[in-house]
C-alpha positions as CSV (number, residue, x, y, z in Angstrom):
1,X,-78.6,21.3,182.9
2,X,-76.2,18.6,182.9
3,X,-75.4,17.9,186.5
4,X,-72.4,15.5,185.7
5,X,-70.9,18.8,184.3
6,X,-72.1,21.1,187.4
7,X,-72.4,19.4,190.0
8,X,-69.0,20.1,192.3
9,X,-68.0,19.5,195.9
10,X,-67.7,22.5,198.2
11,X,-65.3,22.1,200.8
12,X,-63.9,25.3,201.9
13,X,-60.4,23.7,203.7
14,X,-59.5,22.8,200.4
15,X,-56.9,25.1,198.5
16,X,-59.2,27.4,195.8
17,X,-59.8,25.3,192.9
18,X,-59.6,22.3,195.1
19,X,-63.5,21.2,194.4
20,X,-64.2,17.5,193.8
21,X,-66.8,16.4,190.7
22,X,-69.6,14.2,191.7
23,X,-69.9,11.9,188.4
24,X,-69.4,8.8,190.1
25,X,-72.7,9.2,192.4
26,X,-74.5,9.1,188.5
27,X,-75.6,5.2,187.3
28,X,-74.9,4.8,184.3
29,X,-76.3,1.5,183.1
30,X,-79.8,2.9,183.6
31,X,-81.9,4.2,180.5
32,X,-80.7,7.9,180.3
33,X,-84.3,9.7,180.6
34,X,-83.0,13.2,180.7
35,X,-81.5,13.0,176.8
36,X,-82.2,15.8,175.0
37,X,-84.9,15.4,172.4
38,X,-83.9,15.7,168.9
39,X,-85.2,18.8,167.1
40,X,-88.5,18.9,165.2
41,X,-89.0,20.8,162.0
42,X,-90.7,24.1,162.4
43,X,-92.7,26.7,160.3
44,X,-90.0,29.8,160.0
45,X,-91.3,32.6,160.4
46,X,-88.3,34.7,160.9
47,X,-84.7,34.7,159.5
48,X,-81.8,34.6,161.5
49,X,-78.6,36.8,159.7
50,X,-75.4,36.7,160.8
51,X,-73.8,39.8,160.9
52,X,-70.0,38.9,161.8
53,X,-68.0,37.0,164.0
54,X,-64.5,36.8,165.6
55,X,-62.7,35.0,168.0
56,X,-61.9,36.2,172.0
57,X,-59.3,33.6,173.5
58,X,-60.2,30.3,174.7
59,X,-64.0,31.6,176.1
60,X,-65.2,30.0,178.9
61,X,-62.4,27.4,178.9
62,X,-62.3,24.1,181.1
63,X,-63.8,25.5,184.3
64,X,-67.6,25.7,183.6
65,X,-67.6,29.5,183.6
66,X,-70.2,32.1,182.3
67,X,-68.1,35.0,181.6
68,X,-70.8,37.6,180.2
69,X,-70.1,40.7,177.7
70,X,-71.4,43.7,178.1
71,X,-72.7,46.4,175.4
72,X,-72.1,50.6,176.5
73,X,-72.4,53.0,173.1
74,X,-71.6,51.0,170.7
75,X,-69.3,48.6,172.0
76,X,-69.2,45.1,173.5
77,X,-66.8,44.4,175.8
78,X,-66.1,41.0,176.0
79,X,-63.4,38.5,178.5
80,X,-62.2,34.8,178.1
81,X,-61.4,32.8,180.4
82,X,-57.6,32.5,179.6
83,X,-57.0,36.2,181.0
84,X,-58.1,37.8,177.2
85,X,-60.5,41.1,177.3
86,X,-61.5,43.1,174.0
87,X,-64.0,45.8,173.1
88,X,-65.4,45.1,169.9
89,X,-67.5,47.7,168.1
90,X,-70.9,46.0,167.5
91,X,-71.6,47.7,163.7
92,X,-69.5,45.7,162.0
93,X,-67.2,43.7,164.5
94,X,-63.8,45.1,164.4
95,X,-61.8,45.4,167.5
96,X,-60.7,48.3,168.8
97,X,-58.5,46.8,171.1
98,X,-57.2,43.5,172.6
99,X,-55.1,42.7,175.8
100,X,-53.8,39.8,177.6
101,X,-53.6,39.7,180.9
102,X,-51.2,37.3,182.8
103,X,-53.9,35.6,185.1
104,X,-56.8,33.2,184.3
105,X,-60.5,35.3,184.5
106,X,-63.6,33.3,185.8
107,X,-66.0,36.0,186.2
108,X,-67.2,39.5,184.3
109,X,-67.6,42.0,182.9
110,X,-69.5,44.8,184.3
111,X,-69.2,48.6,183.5
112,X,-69.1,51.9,185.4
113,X,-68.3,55.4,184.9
114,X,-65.1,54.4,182.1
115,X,-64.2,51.2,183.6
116,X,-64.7,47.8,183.1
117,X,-64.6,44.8,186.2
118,X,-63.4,41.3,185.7
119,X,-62.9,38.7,188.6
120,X,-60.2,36.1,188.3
121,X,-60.0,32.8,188.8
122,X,-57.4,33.2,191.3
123,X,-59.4,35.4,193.5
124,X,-58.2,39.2,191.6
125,X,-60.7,41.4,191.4
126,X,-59.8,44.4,188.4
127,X,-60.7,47.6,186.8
128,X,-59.3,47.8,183.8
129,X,-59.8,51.2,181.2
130,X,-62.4,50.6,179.1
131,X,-60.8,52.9,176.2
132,X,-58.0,50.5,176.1
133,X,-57.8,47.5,178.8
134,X,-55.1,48.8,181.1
135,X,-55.4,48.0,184.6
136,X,-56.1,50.3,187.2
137,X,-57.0,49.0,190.3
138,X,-56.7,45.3,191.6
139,X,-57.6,43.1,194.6
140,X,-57.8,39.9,196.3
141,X,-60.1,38.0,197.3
142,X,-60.5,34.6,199.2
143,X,-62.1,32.5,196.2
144,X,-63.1,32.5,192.3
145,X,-65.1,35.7,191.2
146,X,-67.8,33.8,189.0
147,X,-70.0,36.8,188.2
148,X,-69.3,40.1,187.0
149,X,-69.2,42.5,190.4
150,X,-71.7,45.4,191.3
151,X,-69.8,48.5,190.6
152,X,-71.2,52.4,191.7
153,X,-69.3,55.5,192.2
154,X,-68.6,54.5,196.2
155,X,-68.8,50.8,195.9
156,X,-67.4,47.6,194.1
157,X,-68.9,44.8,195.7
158,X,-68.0,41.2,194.5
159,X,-69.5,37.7,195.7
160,X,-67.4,34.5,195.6
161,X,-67.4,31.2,195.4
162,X,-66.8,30.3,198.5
163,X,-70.1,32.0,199.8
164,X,-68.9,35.6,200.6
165,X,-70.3,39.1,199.2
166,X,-67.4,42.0,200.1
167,X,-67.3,45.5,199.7
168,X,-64.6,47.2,198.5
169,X,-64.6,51.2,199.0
170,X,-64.2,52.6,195.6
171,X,-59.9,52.0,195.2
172,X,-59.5,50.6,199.0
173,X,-57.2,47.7,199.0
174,X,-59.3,45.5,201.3
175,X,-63.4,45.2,201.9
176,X,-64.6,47.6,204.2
177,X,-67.3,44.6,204.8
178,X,-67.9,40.7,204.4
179,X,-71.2,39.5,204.2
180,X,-70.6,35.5,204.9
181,X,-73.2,32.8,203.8
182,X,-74.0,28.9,204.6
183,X,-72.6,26.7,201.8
184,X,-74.0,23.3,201.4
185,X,-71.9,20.2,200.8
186,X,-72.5,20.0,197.3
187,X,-73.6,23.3,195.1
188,X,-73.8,24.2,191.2
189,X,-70.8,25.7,189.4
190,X,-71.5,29.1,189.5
191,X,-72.7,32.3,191.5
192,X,-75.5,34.7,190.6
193,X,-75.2,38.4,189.8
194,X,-74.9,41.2,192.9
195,X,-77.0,44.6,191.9
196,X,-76.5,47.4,193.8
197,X,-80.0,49.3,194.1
198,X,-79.8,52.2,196.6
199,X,-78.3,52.1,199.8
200,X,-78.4,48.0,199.4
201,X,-76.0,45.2,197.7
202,X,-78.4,42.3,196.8
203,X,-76.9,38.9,195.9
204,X,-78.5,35.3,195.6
205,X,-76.3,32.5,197.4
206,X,-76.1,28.8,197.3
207,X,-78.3,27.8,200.0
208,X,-81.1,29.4,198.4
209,X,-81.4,32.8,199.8
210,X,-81.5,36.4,198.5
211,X,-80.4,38.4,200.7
212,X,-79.8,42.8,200.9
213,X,-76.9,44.2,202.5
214,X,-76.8,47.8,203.5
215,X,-73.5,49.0,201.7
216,X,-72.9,51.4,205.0
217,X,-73.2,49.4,207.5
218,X,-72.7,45.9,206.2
219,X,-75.8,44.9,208.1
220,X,-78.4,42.8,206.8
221,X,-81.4,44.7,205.2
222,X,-83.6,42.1,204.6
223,X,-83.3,38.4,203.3
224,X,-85.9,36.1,201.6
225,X,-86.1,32.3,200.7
226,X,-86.4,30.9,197.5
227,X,-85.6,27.7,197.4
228,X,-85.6,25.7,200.6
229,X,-83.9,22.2,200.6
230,X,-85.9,19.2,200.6
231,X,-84.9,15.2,199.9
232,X,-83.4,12.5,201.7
233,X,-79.8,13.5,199.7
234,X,-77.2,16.0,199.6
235,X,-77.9,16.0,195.7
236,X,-81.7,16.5,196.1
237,X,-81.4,19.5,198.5
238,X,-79.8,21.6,196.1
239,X,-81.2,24.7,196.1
240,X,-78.9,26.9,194.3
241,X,-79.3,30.9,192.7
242,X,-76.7,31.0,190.1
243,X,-79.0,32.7,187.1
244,X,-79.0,36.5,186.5
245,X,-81.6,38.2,188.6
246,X,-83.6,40.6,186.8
247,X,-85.3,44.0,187.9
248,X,-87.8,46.2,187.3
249,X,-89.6,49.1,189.2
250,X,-89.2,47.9,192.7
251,X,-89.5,44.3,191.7
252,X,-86.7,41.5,191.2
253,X,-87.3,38.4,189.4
254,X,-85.3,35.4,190.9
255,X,-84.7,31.4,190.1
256,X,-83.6,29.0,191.8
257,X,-82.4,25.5,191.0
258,X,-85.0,22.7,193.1
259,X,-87.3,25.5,193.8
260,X,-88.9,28.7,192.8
261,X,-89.1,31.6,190.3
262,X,-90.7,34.9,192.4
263,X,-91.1,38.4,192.4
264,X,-89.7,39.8,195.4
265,X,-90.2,43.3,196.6
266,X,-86.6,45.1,196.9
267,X,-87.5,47.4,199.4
268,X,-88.4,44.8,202.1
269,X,-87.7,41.1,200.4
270,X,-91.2,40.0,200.7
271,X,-92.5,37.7,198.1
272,X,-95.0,38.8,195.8
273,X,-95.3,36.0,193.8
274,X,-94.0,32.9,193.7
275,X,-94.0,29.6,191.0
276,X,-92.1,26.2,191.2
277,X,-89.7,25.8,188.6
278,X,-86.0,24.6,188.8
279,X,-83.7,26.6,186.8
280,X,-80.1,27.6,186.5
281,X,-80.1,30.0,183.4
282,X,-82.0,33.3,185.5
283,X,-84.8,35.3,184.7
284,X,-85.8,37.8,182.3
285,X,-88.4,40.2,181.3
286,X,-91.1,41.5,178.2
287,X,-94.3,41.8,177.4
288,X,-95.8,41.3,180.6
289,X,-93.8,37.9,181.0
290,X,-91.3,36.7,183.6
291,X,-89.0,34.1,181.1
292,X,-87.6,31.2,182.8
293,X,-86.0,28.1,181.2
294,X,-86.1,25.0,183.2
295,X,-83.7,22.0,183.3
296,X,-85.7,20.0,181.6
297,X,-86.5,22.4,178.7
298,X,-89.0,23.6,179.8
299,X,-89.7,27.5,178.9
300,X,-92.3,29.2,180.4
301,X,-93.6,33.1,180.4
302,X,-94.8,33.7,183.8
303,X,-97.0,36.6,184.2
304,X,-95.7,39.5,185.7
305,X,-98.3,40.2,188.0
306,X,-98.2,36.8,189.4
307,X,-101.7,35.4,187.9
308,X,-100.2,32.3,187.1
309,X,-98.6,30.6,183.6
310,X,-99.7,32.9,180.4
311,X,-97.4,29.9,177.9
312,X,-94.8,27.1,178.2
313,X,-93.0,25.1,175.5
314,X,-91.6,22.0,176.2
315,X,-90.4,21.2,172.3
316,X,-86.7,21.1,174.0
317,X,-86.5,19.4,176.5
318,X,-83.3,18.9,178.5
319,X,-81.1,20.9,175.9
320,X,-79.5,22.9,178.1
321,X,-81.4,26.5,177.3
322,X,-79.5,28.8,178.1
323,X,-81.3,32.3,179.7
324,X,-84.3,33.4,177.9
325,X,-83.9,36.9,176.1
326,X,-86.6,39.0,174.6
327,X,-85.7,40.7,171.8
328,X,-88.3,42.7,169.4
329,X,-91.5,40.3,169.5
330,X,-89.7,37.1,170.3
331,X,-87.7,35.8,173.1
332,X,-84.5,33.9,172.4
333,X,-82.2,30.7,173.5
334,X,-79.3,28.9,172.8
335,X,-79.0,25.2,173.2
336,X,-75.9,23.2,174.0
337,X,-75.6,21.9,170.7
338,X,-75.3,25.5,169.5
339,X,-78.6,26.2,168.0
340,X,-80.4,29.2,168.7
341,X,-84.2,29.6,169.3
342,X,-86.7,32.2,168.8
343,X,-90.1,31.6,170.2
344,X,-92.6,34.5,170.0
345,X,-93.4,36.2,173.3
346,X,-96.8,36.3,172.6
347,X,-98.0,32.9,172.6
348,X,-94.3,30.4,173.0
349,X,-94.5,29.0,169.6
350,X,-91.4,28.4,168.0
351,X,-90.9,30.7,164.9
352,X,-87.1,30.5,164.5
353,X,-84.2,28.4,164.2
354,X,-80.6,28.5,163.2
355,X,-76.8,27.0,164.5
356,X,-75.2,29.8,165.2
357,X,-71.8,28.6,167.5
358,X,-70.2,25.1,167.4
359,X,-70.3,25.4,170.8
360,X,-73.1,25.9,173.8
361,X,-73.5,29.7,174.9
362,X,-73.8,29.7,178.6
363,X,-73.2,33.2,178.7
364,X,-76.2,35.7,178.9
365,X,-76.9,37.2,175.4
366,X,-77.2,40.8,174.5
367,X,-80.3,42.2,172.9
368,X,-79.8,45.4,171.1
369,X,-81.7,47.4,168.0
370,X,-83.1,43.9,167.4
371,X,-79.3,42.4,167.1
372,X,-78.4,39.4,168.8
373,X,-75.2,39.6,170.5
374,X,-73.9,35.6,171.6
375,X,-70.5,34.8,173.0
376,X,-70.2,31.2,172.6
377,X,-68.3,28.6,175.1
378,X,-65.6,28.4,172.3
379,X,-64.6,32.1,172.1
380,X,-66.4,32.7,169.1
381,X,-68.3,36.2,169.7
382,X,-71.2,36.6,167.1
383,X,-74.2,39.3,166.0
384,X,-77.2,38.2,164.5
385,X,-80.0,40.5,163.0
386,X,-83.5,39.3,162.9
387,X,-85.6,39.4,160.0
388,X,-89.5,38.5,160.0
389,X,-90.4,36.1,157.2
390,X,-93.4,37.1,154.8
């Protein structure tokens, strides 16, 4: 991933929003070794349909964000980052409705029990009615909401920039807890995902930690490492979680930027497994692989049990792949030249191609009935079928 474009000061005195880019500590009369490649010609061996497309506000605007829809029954429900939220009905793309809402949105959307959550940009946290966008709670909070937040019947808990994970009784005003964690000098635009998994609120953090909190008592449950700084430089110890953490069973799959992809065990936090790999996209799961996309293009299927590296690709390097997603027998990425890529999950080889945005698509992707759901950086929100090639 292109640190000139991640790569921000955190200085907690300043105002939110007050974070500094780091572009000047980047030469740039030296030989640019982390171009990405151009694109080879491949064998297709499946076709990639679009479907339909239409257009939700400005996307993830100017600030770097990865504002992620969400499909429940039918319907994707989808935010920009200029304060615009839709549900769109997947079949054939209409809208069945559209609001506006008078504040800038950095973080979403999530789903519970008829509601959808958004964070804002200005530190609101909000329900809103998912059968037609209305807003029914709200709250503040001290920084940007960059993820979607963990929602159950008790609990909305929501992590922030600024390094805090909070938990907000279901319709309280203010947190019943704050959970606060170290933030290094310079970090990665973006937070992971919270989940909520029994009695615990689990969230990744910028200093390279996973850590559980007991929703209750706001105690820590358990906490485990999985990147640990290293280098002479602020810029080398970088050892941020901002990918979506996957789980299955009583395992939870996690990246970290500078460090590690591992299988921790989510009743205790102890490591089952562990690789080096330095990612900011996240994790994901299928076929007995653990999917990871590196920074330098790198994708590789780790094996769930932890025996080690079943394939990698490296035909795309530093593109900018956004997080692997398995859907029917291949698993997919976008680039940041707007091009997705299908590779098959059984062996890594690339068997699809097509441009599908004029923009990168930061945000995860939704796999559904073998349709591909992207939300593009632009705003352009597209489905895709997949058809295998005889």
């Amino acid at each position: 991933m292109n640190l000139r474009q991640l790569l921000f000061i955190s200085v907690l005195s300043l105002p939110m929003g007050g974070c500094s880019t780091v572009q000047d500590w980047f030469a740039s009369d030296d030989e640019d070794l982390t171009a990405p490649v151009e694109l080879e010609r491949i064998d297709a061996k499946v076709a990639i349909k679009k479907q339909w497309s239409t257009k939700i506000g400005d996307g993830q605007g100017d600030g770097f964000y990865k504002i992620t829809p969400i499909l429940v029954d039918g319907i994707a429900y989808v935010a920009s980052s200029d304060g615009v939220v839709a549900a769109v009905r997947v079949s054939d793309g209409d809208r069945v409705w559209l609001v506006k809402l008078e504040r800038p949105l950095s973080g979403g959307v999530s789903f519970h029990n008829g509601s959808l959550y958004v964070g804002g940009a200005d530190g609101s946290v909000l329900e809103l009615s998912a059968a037609d966008g209305r807003i029914l709670w709200q709250a503040t909070v001290s920084g940007e909401v960059l993820a979607p937040p963990a929602v159950s019947d008790d609990w909305v808990v929501v992590q922030t920039y600024d390094g805090k994970l909070l938990g907000f009784k279901t319709g309280a005003d203010s947190p019943t807890w704050t959970v606060t964690s170290d933030v290094p000098v310079l970090t990665l635009r973006g937070t992971s995902v919270p989940l909520l998994l029994g009695n615990n609120a689990i969230a990744a953090f910028a200093d390279g930690k996973v850590v559980a909190i007991d929703v209750n008592s706001g105690n820590v449950s358990w906490e485990s490492r999985i990147g640990v700084p290293q280098g002479g430089s602020e810029i080398d110890r970088i050892v941020d979680i901002d990918g979506t953490m996957t789980q299955q069973g009583i395992e939870l799959f996690v990246a970290s930027y500078q460090g590690l992809v591992a299988a921790i065990d989510t009743r205790t936090g102890r490591k089952l497994w562990q690789q080096n790999v330095s990612s900011v996209a996240g994790t994901h799961v299928g076929f007995g692989n653990v999917y990871v996309a590196d920074v330098d293009g790198t994708l590789s299927a780790f094996l769930r049990t932890g025996q080690g590296v079943r394939w990698q690709n490296i035909e795309l390097g530093y593109r900018e792949l956004s997080r692997p997603t398995p859907i029917s027998s291949y698993v997919a990425t976008v680039d940041f030249d707007g091009y997705l890529h299908l590779l098959s999950q059984v062996d890594g080889q690339i068997v699809g191609r097509a441009k599908v945005a004029g923009s990168a698509a930061r945000a995860d992707m939704i796999a559904a009935n073998g349709r591909l759901i992207i939300f593009a950086d632009n705003g352009q929100l597209l489905s895709y079928e997949l058809e295998a090639l005889d």
